[in-house]
C-alpha positions in Angstrom: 1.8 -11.6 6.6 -1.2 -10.3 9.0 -4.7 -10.8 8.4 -7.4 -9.0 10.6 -8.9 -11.9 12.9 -12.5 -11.5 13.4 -12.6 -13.9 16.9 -9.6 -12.0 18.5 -10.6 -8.2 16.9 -7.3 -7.3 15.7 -4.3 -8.3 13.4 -2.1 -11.4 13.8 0.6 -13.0 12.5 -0.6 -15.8 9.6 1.1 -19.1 10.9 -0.5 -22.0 8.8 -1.5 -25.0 10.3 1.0 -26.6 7.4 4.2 -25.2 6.4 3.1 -23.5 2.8 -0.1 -24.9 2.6 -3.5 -23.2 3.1 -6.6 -24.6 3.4 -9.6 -21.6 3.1 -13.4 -22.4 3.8 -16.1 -20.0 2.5 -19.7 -19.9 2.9 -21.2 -20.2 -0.3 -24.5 -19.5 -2.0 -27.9 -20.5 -0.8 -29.2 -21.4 -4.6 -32.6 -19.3 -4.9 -32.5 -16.4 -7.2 -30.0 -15.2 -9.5 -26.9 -14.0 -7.7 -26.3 -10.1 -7.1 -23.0 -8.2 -6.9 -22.9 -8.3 -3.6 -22.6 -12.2 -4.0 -20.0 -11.3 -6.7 -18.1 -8.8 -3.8 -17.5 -11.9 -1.5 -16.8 -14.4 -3.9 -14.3 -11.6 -5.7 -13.0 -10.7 -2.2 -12.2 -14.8 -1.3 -10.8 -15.0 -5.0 -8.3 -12.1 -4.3 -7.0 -13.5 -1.0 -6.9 -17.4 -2.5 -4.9 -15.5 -5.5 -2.6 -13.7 -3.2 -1.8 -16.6 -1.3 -0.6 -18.9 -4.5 1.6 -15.9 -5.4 3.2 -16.2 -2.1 3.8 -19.9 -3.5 1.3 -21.4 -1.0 -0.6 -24.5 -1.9 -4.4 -23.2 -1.5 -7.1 -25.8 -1.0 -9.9 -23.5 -1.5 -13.4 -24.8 -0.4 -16.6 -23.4 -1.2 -20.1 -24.8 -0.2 -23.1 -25.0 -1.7 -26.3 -24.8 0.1 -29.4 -26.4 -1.9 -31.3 -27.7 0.3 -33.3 -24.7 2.7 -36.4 -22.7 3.6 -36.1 -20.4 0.6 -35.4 -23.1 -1.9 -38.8 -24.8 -1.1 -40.6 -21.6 -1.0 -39.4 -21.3 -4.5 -40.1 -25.0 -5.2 -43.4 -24.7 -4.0 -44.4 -21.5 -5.5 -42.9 -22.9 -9.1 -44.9 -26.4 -8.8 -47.4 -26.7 -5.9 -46.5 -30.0 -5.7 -45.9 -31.7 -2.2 -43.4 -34.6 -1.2 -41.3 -36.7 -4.0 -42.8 -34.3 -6.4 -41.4 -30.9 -4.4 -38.2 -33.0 -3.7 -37.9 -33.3 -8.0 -38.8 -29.5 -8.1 -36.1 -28.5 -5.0 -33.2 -30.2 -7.2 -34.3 -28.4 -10.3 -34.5 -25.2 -8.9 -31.1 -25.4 -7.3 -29.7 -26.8 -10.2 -31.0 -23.9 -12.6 -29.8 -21.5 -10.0 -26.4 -23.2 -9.5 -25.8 -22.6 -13.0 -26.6 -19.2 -12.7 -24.0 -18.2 -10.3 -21.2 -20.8 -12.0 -22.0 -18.5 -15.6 -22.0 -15.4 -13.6 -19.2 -15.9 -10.7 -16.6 -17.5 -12.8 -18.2 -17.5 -16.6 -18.5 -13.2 -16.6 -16.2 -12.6 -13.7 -13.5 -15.0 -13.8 -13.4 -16.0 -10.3 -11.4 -19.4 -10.2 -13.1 -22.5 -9.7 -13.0 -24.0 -5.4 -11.0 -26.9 -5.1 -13.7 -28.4 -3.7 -17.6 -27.5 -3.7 -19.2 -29.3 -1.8 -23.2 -29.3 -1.7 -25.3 -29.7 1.3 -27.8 -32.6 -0.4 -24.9 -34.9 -0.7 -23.6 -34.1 2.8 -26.5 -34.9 4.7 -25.3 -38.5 5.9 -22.1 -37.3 7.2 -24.0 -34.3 8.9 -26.1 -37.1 10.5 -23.2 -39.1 11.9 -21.6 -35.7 13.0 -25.0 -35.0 14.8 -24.7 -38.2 16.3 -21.3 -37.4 18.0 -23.0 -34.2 19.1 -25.7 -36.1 21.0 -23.4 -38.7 22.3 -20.9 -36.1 23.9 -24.5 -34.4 25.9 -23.8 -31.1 23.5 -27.3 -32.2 22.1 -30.4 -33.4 22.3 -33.5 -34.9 20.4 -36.9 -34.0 21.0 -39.7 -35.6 19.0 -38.1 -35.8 15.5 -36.2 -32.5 15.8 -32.5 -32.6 17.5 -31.4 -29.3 19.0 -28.0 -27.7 20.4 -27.8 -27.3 23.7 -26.4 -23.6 24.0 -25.5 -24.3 27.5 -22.7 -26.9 26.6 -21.3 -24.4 24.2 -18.0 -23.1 25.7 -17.5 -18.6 25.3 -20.5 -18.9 23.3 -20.3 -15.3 21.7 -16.9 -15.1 21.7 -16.9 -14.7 17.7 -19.6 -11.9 17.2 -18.9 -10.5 20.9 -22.6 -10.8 21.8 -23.4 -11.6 25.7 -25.0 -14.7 26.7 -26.6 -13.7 29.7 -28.4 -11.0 27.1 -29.2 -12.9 24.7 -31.0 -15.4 26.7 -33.0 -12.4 28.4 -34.5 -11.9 25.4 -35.0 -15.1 24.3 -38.1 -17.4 24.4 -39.4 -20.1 23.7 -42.7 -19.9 21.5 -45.7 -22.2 21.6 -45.6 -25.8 20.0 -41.5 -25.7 20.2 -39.7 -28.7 21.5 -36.7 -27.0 22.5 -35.8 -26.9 26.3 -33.3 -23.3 25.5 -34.9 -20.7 23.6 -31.5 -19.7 22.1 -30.6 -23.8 21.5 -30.5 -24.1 18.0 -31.5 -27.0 15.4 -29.1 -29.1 14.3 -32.0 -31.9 12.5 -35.3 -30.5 11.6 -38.3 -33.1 11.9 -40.2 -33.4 7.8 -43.8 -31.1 7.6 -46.1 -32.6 5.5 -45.7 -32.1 2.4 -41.9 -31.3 2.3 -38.8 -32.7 1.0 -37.5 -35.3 3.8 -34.5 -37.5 4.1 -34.1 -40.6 6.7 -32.1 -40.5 10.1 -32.1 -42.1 13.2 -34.8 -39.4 14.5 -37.2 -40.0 11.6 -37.8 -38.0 8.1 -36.7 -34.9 7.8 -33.5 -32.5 6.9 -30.7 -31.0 8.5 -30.8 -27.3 10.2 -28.5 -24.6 8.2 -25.6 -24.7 11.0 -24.4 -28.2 10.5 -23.6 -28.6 7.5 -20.4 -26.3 7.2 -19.2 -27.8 9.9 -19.5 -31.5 8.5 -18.1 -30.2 5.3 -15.3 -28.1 6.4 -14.1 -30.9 8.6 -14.3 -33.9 6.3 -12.4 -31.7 3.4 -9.8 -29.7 5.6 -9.6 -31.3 8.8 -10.7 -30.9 12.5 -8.5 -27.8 12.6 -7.9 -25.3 9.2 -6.7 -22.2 8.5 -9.1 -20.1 7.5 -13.3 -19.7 7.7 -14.7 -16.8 5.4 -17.9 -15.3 4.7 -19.7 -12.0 4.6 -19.8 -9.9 8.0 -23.8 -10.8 7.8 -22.9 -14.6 8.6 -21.1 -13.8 12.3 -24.1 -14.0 14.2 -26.0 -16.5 14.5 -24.4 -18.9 11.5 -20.8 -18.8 12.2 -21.2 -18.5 16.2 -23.6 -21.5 16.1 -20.6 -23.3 13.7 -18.2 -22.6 16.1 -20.2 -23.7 19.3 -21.3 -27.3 17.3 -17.6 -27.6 16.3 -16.0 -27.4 19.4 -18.7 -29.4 20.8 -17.8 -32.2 18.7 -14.1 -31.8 19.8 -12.4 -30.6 16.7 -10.5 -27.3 17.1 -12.1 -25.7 13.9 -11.0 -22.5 11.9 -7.6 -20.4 13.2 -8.0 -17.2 11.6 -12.0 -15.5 10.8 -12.0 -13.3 7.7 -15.1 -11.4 7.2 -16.0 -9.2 4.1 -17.8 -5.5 4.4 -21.1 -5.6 3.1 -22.2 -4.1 -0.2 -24.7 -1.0 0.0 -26.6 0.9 -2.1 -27.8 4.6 -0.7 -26.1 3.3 2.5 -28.6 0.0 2.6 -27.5 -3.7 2.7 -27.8 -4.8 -1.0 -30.1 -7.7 -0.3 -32.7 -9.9 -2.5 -35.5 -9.1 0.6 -35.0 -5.4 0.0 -35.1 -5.5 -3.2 -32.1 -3.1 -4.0 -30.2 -5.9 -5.3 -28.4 -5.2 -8.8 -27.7 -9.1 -10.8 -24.5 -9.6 -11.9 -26.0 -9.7 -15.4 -27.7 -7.0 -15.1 -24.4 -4.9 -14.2 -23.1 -6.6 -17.3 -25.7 -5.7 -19.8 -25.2 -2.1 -18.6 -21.4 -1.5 -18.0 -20.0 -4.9 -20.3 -16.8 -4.9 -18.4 -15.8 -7.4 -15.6 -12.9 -5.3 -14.9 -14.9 -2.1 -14.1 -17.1 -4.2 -10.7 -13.1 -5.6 -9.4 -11.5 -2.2 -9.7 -14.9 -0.9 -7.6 -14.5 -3.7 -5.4 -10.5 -3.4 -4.9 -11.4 0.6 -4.4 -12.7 -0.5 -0.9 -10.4 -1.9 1.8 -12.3 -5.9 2.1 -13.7 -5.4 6.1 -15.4 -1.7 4.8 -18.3 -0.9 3.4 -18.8 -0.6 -0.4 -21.3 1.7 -1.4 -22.7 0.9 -5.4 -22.8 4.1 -7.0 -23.0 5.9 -10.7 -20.1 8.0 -9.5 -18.1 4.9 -7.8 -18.3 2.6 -10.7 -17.2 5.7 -13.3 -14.3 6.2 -11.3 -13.4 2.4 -11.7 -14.3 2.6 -14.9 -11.6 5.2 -14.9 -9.1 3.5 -13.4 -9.7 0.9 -16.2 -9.1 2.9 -18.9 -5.8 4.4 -17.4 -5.0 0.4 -17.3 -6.0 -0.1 -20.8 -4.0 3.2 -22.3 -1.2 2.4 -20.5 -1.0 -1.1 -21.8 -1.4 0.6 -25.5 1.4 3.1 -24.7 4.0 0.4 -23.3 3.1 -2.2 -27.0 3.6 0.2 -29.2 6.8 1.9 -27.6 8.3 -1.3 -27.3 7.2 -3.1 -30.8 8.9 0.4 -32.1 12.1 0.1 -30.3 12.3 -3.5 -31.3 11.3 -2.8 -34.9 14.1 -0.4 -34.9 17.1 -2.1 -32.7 15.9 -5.8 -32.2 19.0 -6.2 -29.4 18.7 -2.5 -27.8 21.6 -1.7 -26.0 20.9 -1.0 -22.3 23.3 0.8 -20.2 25.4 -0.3 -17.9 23.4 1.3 -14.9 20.5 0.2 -15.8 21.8 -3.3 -16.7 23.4 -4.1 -13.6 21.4 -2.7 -11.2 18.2 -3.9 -9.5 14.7 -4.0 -11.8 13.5 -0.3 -12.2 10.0 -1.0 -11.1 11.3 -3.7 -7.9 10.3 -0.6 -4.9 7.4 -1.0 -6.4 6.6 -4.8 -6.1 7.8 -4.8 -2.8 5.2 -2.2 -1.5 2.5 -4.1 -3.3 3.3 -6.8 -1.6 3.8 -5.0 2.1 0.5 -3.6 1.5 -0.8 -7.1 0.8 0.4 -8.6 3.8 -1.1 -6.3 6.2 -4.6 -7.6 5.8 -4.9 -7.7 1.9 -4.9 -3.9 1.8 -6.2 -3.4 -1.8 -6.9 0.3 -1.9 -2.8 0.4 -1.2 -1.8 -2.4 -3.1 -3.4 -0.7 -6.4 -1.9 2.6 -5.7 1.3 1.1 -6.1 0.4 -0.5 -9.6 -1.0 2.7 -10.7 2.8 4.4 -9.6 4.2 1.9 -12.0 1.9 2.9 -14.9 2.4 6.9 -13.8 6.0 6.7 -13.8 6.3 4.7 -17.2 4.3 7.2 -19.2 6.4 9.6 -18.1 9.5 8.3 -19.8 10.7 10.9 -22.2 14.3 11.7 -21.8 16.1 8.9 -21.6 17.9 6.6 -24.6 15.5 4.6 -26.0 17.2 1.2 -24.6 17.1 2.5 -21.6 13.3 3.1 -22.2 12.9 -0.3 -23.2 14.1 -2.0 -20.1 11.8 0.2 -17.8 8.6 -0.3 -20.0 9.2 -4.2 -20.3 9.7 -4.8 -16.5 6.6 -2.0 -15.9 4.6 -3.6 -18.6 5.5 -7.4 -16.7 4.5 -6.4 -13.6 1.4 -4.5 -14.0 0.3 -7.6 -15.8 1.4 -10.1 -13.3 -0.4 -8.6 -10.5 -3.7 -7.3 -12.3 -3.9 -10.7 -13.7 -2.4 -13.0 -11.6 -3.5 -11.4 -7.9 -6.5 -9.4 -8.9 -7.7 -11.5 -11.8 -8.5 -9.0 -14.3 -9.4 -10.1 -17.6 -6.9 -8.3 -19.6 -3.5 -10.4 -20.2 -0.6 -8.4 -21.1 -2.8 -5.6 -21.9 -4.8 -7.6 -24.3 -8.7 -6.6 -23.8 -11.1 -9.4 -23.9 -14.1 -9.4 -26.3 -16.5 -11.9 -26.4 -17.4 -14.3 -29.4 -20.0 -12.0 -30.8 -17.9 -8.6 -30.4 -15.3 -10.1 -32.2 -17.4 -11.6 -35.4 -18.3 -7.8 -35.4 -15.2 -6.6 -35.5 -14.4 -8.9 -38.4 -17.2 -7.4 -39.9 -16.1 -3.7 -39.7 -12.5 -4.6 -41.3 -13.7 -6.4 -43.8 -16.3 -3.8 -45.1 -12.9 -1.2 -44.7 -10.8 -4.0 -46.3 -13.8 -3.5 -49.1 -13.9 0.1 -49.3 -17.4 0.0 -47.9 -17.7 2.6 -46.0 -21.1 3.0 -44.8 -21.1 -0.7 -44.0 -18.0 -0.5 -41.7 -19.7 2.9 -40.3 -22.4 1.2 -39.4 -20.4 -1.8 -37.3 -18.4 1.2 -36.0 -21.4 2.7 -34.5 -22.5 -0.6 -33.6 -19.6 -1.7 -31.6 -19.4 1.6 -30.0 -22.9 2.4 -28.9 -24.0 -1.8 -28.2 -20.4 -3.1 -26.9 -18.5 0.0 -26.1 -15.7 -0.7 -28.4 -13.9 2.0 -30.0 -12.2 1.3 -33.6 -9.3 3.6 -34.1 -7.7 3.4 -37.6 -4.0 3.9 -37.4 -1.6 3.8 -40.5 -0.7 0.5 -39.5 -4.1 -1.3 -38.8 -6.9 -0.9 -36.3 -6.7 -1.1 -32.8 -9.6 -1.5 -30.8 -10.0 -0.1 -26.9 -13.1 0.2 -24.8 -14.4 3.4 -23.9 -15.7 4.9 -20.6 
């Protein structure tokens, strides 16, 4: 297996720090606003790579912070309350609560993405951060100055090295304002001294809060280790946050991440999807439009994970698409084989076909090449898609024959759609939510009831509200969604 490493710019073998076991940091969400699908394209992108692991049998210790404690979360508090010091502190918990609960409903409630092992959050950190500050100061990688403690950037060793950004640049353009205590102009804070007014915590430097750097560090060290596999994040995050990680880290003597994974950013008319631009789409507001999970991860897997996605009309049709290929194939294979068993419930398969290797095994073993080399999703889906090509196309062959080809395509497609890209259909099984499928009831029981313009009116219903086709067969309804 090779995964693109961001610190070394190209491809390397993976070599776990522990035989079969993987321990995965990722920066999380800073719990403001209502979380966007370009939150959802990390978190998804993270999922995929966590997922792909455990089918390679590895134990995956999967850790994703939570930051609720920071600049923007007191702007919000403020704006929300105008309250000032135990009262803003009240405010700052509720609004990250409420807003933690948005991305858990949204991120793995409409997506499915799987629960971390671990989620740490930055509020209940804050006295490890301090005592990992304290190592900091006591090894002369940092300083305190009036209430605030600060990196010093000189004691950081290749400083740069992760984002490839020159020192000797970056401090030419560097100053330090008016009224700040810091002796660098690039040295960065690890403890920030409390304003009046604000939400403050104690430490040996007096009230206040830690800086935005630290506490991944503390976090990813206490759960994983002083040396992990893998740090992850969006390719936004390189510079400063992860180069000031890696620079506090090292400082502190712990050997830190092996292998940097970085996600392409999510774009809209070639723009950074971002809350400050305000091109953002919400992840419930993509749902309320399109209803489908499935549709957003076949977009996302569309796009190798280091590129660029651009959020289009056109890009998410063709996912949607994709999708419905998925869904007719799924259709196709049930019926074929609930026929062939209906008929011959022991078909007899030839000897060929018995003997030899699964028909769909060149397959599987190209998903998974393409897998390896960097978690190449565009390939690894062209591969499920052969599968599904090549099934619909049996014709000619004996029907027991057919059987054994459309079971082991049919196991397949669902393993890895499910398993390793966590769509939400099981075996080709769609899934409809609680009030979909009370409506549903509803339609068969006003056709069970002869009814007709009751069930008409469901049918439109379903189909126009939910995107839910009904299509009446001589042997019951089946229900699909549409494009």
């Amino acid at each position: 297996m090779k995964i693109y490493n961001t610190i070394s710019r190209k491809k390397e073998d993976f070599v776990p720090v522990k035989k079969g076991a993987v321990g995965m940091y990722v920066c999380g969400p800073t719990v403001y606003d209502e979380p966007h699908i370009g939150h959802a394209r990390s978190a998804y992108v993270f999922d995929v790579i966590r997922r792909y692991f455990e089918y390679r049998k590895f134990k995956v210790t999967f850790v994703r912070n939570v930051t609720d404690v920071d600049d923007k979360i007191i702007a919000k508090a403020k704006s929300a309350s105008g309250s000032s010091g135990a009262g803003l502190k009240d405010t700052v918990k509720e609004i990250s609560e409420k807003y933690l609960k948005s991305y858990h409903e949204a991120i793995e409630g409409l997506l499915g993405v799987k629960k971390p092992t671990e989620e740490p959050r930055a509020m209940k950190y804050i006295p490890k951060m301090i005592k990992f500050i304290e190592s900091l100061i006591e090894k002369g990688c940092a300083y305190e100055a009036a209430g605030d403690v600060y990196f010093d950037i000189k004691k950081a060793k290749n400083y740069g090295k992760l984002s490839g950004q020159n020192l000797k640049n970056l401090e030419s353009g560097a100053r330090i304002s008016p009224g700040d205590k810091k002796r660098d102009g690039l040295d960065f804070a690890l403890w920030k001294a409390s304003k009046e007014g604000e939400p403050a915590w104690p430490s040996p430097w007096g009230a206040g809060r830690p800086g935005w750097h630290i506490e991944c560090s503390a976090m990813s060290s206490d759960i994983l280790g002083d040396e992990f596999d893998i740090h992850a994040g969006g390719l936004d995050l390189i510079f400063p946050h992860h180069e000031n990680e890696i620079a506090q880290s090292e400082g502190a003597g712990k050997k830190f991440a092996r292998y940097w994974i970085h996600n392409g950013l999510l774009t809209t008319g070639g723009e950074k999807m971002a809350k400050s631009r305000g091109n953002f789409v919400t992840i419930k507001d993509f749902m309320e439009k399109y209803r489908d999970p499935d549709a957003l991860k076949l977009f996302f897997l569309s796009s190798h994970y280091r590129s660029p996605a651009d959020y289009t009309e056109e890009n998410i049709d063709r996912a949607k698409k994709m999708r419905e290929t998925i869904s007719i194939f799924f259709r196709f294979a049930n019926k074929t084989l609930e026929k062939i068993s209906r008929q011959s419930p022991s078909p007899r398969v030839s000897r060929q076909n018995r003997e030899g290797p699964s028909p769909v095994n060149k397959y599987k073993l190209k998903f998974e090449a393409a897998m390896d080399d960097d978690f190449n999703t565009p390939k690894a889906i062209a591969e499920i898609f052969n599968v599904i090509h090549d099934a619909n196309s049996l014709k000619t062959e004996n029907s027991a024959d057919i059987y054994l080809k459309l079971n082991h395509s049919r196991q397949l497609v669902s393993e890895l759609l499910s398993g390793v890209f966590g769509l939400s259909m099981e075996g080709g099984k769609e899934s409809y939510s609680e009030k979909e499928k009370v409506l549903m009831k509803k339609y068969l029981e006003a056709r069970k009831r002869k009814e007709y313009e009751k069930s008409d009116n469901f049918r439109r219903i379903l189909a126009n509200d939910h995107n839910i086709i009904a299509e009446d067969t001589k042997t019951g309804t089946e229900w699909r969604r549409k494009i």
